[in-house]
TILUMZA-44211 format. One record per residue (C-alpha): residue number from 1; z, y, x; residue in one letter. Coordinates in nm, 3 decimals. Each point is the difference from the previous one (the first is absolute). Example, Ala and Ser with C-alpha at 12.3 -4.5 7.8 and 13.67 -1.06 7.14 Angstrom:
BEGIN
   pos         Z         Y         X   code
     1     0.780    -0.450     1.230      A
     2    -0.066     0.344     0.137      S
//
This chain:
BEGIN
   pos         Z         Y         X   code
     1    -0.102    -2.447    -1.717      X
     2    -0.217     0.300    -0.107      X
     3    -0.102    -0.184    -0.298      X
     4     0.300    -0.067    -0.137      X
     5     0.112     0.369     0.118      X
     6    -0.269     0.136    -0.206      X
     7     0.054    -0.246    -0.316      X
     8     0.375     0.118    -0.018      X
     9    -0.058     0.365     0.001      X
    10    -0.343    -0.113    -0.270      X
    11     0.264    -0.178    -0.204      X
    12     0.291     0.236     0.042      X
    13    -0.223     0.317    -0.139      X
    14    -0.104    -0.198    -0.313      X
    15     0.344    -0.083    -0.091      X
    16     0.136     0.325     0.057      X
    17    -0.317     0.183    -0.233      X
    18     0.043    -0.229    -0.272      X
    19     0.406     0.151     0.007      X
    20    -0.111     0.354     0.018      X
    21    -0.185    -0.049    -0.325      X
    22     0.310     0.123    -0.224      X
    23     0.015     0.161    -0.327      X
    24     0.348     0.183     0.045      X
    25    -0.005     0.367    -0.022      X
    26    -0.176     0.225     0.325      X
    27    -0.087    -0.326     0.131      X
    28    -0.364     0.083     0.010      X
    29     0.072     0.317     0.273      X
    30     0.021     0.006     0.309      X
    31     0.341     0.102     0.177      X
    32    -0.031     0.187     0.353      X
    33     0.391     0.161    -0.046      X
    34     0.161    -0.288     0.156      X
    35     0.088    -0.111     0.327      X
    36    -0.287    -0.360    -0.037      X
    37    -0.271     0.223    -0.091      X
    38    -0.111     0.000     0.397      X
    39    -0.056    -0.333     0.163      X
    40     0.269    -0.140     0.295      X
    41    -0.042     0.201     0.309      X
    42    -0.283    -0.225     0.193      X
    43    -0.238     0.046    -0.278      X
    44    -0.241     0.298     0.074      X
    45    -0.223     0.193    -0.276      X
    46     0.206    -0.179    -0.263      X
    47    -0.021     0.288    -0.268      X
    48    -0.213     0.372    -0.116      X
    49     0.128     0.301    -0.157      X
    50    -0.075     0.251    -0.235      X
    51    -0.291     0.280     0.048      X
    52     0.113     0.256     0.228      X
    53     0.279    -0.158     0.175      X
    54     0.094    -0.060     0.365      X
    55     0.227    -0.275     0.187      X
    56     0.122     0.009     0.336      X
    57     0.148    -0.306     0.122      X
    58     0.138    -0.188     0.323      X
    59     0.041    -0.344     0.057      X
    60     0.160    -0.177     0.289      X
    61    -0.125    -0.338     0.132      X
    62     0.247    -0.225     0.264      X
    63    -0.158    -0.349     0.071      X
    64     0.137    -0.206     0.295      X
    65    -0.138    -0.284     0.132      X
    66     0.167    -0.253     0.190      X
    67    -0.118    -0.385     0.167      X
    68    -0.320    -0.125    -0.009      X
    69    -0.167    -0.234    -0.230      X
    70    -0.320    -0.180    -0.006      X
    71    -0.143    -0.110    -0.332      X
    72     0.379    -0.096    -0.249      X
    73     0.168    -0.071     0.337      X
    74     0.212     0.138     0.198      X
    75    -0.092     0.069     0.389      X
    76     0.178     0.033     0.353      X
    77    -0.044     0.221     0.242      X
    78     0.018    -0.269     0.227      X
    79    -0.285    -0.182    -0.164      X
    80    -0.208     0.317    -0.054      X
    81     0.028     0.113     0.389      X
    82    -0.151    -0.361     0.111      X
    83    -0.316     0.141    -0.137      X
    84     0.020     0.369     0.077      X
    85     0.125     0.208     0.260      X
    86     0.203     0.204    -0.247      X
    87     0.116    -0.005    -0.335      X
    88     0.132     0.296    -0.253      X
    89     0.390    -0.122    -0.111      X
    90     0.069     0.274    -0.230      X
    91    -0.162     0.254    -0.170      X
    92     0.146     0.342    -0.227      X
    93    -0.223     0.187    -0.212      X
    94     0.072     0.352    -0.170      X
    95    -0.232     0.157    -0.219      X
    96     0.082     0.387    -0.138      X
    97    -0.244     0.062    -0.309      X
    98    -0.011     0.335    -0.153      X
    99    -0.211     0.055    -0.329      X
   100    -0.150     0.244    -0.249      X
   101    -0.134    -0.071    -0.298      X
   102    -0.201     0.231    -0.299      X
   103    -0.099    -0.091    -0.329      X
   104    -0.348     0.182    -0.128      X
   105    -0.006    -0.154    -0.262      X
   106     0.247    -0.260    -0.178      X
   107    -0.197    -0.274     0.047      X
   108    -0.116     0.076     0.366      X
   109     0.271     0.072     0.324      X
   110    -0.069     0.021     0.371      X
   111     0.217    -0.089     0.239      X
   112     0.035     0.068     0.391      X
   113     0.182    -0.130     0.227      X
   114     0.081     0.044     0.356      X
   115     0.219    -0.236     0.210      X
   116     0.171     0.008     0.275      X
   117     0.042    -0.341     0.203      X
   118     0.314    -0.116     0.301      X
   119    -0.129    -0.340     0.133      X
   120     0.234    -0.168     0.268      X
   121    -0.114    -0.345     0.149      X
   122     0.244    -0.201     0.256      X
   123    -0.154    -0.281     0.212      X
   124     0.066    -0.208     0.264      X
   125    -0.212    -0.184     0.317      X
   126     0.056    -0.332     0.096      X
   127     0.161     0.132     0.307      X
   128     0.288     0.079    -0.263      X
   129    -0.114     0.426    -0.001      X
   130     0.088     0.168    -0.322      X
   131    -0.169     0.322    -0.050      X
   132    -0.024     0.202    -0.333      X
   133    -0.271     0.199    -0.117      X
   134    -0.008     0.300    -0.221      X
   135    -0.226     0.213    -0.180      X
   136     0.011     0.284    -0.290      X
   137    -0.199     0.218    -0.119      X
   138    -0.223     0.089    -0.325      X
   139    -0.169    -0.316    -0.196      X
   140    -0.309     0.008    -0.238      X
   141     0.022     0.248    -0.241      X
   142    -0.090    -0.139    -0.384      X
   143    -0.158     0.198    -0.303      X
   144     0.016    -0.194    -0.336      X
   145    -0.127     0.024    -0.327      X
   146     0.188    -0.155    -0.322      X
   147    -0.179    -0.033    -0.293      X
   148     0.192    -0.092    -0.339      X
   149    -0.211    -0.209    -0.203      X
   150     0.210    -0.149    -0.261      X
   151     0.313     0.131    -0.158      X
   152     0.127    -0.139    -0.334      X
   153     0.306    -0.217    -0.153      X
   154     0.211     0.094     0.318      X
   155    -0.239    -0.128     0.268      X
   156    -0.221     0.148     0.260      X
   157    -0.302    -0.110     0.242      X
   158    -0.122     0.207     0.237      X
   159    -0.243    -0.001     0.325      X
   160     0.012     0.111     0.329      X
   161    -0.296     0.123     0.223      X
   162     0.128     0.094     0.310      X
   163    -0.123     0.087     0.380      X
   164     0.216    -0.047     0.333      X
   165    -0.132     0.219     0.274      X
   166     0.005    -0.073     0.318      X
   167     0.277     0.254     0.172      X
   168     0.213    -0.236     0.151      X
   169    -0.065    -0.068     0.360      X
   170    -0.097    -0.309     0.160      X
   171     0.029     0.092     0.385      X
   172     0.384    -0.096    -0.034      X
   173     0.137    -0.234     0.267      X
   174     0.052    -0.330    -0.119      X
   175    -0.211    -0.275    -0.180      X
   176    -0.160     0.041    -0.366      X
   177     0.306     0.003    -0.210      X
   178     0.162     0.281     0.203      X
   179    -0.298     0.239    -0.075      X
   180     0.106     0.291    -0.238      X
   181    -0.339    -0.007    -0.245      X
   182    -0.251    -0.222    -0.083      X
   183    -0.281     0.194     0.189      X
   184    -0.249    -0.050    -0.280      X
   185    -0.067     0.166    -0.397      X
   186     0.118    -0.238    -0.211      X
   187     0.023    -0.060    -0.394      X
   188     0.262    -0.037    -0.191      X
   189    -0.067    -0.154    -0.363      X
   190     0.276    -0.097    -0.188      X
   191     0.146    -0.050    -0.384      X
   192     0.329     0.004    -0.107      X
   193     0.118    -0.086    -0.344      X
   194     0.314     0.116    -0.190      X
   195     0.217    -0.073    -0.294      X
   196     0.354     0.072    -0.150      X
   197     0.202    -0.193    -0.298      X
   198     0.333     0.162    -0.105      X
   199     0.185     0.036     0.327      X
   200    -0.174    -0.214     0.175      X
   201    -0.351     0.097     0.233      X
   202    -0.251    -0.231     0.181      X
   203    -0.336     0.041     0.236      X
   204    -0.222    -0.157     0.225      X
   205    -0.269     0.160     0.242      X
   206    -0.272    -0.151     0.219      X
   207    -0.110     0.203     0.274      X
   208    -0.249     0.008     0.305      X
   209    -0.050     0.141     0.316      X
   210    -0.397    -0.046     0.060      X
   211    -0.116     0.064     0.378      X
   212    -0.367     0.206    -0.011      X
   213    -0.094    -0.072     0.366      X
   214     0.158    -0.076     0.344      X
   215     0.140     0.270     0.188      X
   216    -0.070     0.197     0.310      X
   217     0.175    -0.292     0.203      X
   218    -0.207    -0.244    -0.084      X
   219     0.206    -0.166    -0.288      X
   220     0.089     0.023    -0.378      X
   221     0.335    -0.121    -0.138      X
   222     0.015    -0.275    -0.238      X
   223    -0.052     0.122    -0.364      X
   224     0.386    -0.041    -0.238      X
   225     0.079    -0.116    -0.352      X
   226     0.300     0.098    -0.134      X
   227     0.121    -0.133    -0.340      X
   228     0.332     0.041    -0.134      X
   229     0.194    -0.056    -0.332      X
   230     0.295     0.165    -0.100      X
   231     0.317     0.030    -0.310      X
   232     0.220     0.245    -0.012      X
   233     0.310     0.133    -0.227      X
   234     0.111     0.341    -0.107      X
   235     0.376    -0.018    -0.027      X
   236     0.102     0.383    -0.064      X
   237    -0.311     0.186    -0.046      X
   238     0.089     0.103     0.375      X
   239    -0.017    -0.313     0.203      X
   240    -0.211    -0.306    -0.030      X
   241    -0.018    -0.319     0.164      X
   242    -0.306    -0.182     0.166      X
   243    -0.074    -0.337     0.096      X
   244    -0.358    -0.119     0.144      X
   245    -0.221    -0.224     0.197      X
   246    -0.283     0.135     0.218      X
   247    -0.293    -0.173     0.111      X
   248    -0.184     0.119     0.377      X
   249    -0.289    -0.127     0.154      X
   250    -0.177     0.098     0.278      X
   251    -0.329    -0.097     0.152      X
   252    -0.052     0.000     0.438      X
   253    -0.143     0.255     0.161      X
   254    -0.369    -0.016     0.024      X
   255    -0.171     0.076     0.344      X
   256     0.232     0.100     0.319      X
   257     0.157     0.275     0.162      X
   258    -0.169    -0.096     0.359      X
   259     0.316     0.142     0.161      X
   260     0.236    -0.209    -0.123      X
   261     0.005    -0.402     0.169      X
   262     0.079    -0.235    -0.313      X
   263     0.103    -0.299     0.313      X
   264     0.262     0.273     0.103      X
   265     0.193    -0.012    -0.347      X
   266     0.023    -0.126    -0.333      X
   267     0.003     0.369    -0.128      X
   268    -0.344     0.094     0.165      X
   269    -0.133    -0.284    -0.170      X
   270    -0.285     0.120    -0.306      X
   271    -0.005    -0.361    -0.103      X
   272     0.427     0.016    -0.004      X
   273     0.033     0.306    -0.248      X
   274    -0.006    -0.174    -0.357      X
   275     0.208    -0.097    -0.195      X
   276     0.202    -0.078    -0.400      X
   277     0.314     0.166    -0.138      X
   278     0.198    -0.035    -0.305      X
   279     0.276     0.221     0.025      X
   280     0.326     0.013    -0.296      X
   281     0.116     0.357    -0.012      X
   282     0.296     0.139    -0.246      X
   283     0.006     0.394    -0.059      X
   284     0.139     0.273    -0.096      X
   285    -0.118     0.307    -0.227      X
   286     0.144     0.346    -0.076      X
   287    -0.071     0.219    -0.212      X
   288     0.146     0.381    -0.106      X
   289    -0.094     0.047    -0.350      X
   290     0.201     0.311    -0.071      X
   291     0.203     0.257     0.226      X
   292    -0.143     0.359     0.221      X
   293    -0.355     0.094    -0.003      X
   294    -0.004    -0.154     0.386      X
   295     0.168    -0.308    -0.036      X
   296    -0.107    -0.074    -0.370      X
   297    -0.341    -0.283     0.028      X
   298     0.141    -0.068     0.368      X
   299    -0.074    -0.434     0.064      X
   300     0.184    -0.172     0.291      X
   301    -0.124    -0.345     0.053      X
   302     0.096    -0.328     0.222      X
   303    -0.102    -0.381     0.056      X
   304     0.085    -0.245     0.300      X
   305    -0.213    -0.301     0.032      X
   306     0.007    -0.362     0.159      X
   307    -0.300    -0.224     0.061      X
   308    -0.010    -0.280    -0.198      X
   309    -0.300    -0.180     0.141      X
   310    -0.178     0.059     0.327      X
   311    -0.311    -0.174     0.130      X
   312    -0.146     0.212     0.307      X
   313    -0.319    -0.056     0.265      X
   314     0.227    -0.032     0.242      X
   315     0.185    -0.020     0.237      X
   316     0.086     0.360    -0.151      X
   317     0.308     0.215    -0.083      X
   318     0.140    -0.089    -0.352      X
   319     0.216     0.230    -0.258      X
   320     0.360    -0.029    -0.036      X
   321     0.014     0.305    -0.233      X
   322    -0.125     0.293    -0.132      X
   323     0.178     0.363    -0.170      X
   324    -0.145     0.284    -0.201      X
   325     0.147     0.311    -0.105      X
   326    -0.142     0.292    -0.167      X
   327     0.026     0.311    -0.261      X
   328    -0.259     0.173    -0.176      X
   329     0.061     0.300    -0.191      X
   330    -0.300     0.183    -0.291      X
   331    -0.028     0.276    -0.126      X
   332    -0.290     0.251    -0.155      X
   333    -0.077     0.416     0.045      X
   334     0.104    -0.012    -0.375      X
   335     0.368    -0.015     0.122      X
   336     0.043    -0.348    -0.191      X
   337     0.132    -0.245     0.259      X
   338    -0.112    -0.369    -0.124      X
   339    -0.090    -0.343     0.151      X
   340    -0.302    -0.197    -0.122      X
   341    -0.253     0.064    -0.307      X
   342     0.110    -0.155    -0.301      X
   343     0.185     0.043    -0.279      X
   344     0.353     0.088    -0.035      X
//
């Protein structure tokens, strides 16, 4: 399944640069005044502007998880409790990201951003107790890089170098997944390409979380791969239209948080935390191009997803969906509000 996950996006890309390849007129610049010029809303460090700009942004993550699975099926709670003592039913996570980015130079932003994270667990005993969990509070805070490295005949490739720091607690109540950070410094390499034909825009990204060392509990979360492809159509010059497929994986958790008792329940379980997603998400983009000085440049951006494919070390909670919202708005000291570098 990853294979052929990887070989579509692979083949996808091709097609789509030999298209962009077009002698009509201005087809050789890059367009960042429409609503397609920024990825769908679950795609992070997508874009860079020009020297001496700023972007603040806010995105909105709602993912609910629902029923267990183990590996592509489907699990009980019956089945689960004849082997633990408790199992999670139910699980809502919320996930407040708030973002500023600067541009030194054209070809070199940095981006930081600090998230705030609602997790909400439900489980129940085998005596038939249900019992919910919650915890909030402030998650890893990110600093990223983006480096633009190619930018010709309306295409772009660029590089991420990013670092997670460890501010998001792990003394929470609850098993691994209901801790607020990771507890360690982690990487964050990525690269995400770009293109646009006419009114039509495409990208893919591959992305990493890399884990440096175990934490001060003993334990270091699995390391992540994220790859996702995406299409996407401007219809007005204001509002666009996004389909695409994203690709998780995520390794177990290496060592053990002595505290927790993995015969107690699945979710306590660093053996029981992996896992493969491919998720199908459609979007919405959009985009002010003209209007006020303050609403002029403003982007308002949404996407809903469904798993399409779920194969989990389980048993463990699967997804049943997942929702992103967000704006961004950039501007410059100059008094010139605009959006990405590039030409117009």
């Amino acid at each position: 399944m990853k294979a052929n996950a990887a070989i579509t996006i692979i083949a996808t890309l091709c097609l789509l640069s030999v298209l962009s390849f077009s002698n009509e007129t201005g087809a050789q610049l890059w367009d960042s005044n429409r609503p397609d010029a920024n990825a769908p809303a679950g795609v992070m460090d997508d874009h860079v502007h020009r020297a001496g700009h700023w972007m603040l942004s806010y995105r909105f993550m709602y993912m609910n998880m629902d029923g267990l699975r183990n590996g592509t099926h489907k699990v009980s709670t019956q089945k689960a409790l004849e082997d633990y003592m408790m199992v999670p039913t139910k699980m809502d996570e919320q996930m407040h990201m708030f973002g500023i980015m600067y541009a030194p130079t054209d070809s070199i932003n940095v981006m930081a951003m600090i998230p705030y994270v609602r997790k909400s667990m439900t489980h129940v005993t085998r005596m038939g107790e249900r019992f919910t969990v919650t915890n909030d509070g402030l998650g890893d805070i990110s600093v990223t890089t983006i480096f633009k490295v190619f930018d010709a005949h309306r295409q772009r490739i660029q590089l991420n170098a990013g670092i997670s720091f460890p501010t998001g607690s792990i003394d929470e109540r609850g098993s691994y997944d209901m801790q607020l950070g990771s507890g360690t410094l982690d990487l964050i390499p990525g690269i995400t390409y770009l293109g646009q034909y006419r009114s039509f825009s495409w990208g893919a990204q591959a992305s990493g979380i890399i884990r440096i060392a175990e934490n001060t509990k003993d334990y270091a979360l699995g390391d992540r791969l994220d790859a996702t492809a995406w299409g996407a159509w401007d219809w007005f010059n204001w509002i666009s239209t996004s389909a695409r497929m994203d690709w998780q994986s995520w390794g177990n958790i290496d060592g053990a948080n002595p505290a927790l008792d993995p015969a107690k329940m699945p979710c306590a379980d660093p053996k029981l935390q992996g896992g493969d997603r491919l998720d199908l998400l459609l979007g919405l983009n959009f985009y002010v191009p003209e209007g006020p000085t303050l609403i002029k440049g403003q982007r308002l951006f949404a996407e809903f997803g469904l798993p399409v494919y779920q194969d989990l070390d389980g048993p463990q909670l699967e997804t049943d969906w997942v929702l992103w919202f967000g704006w961004q708005y950039g501007w410059s000291f100059d008094g010139k509000h605009h959006d990405h570098s590039g030409h117009h």
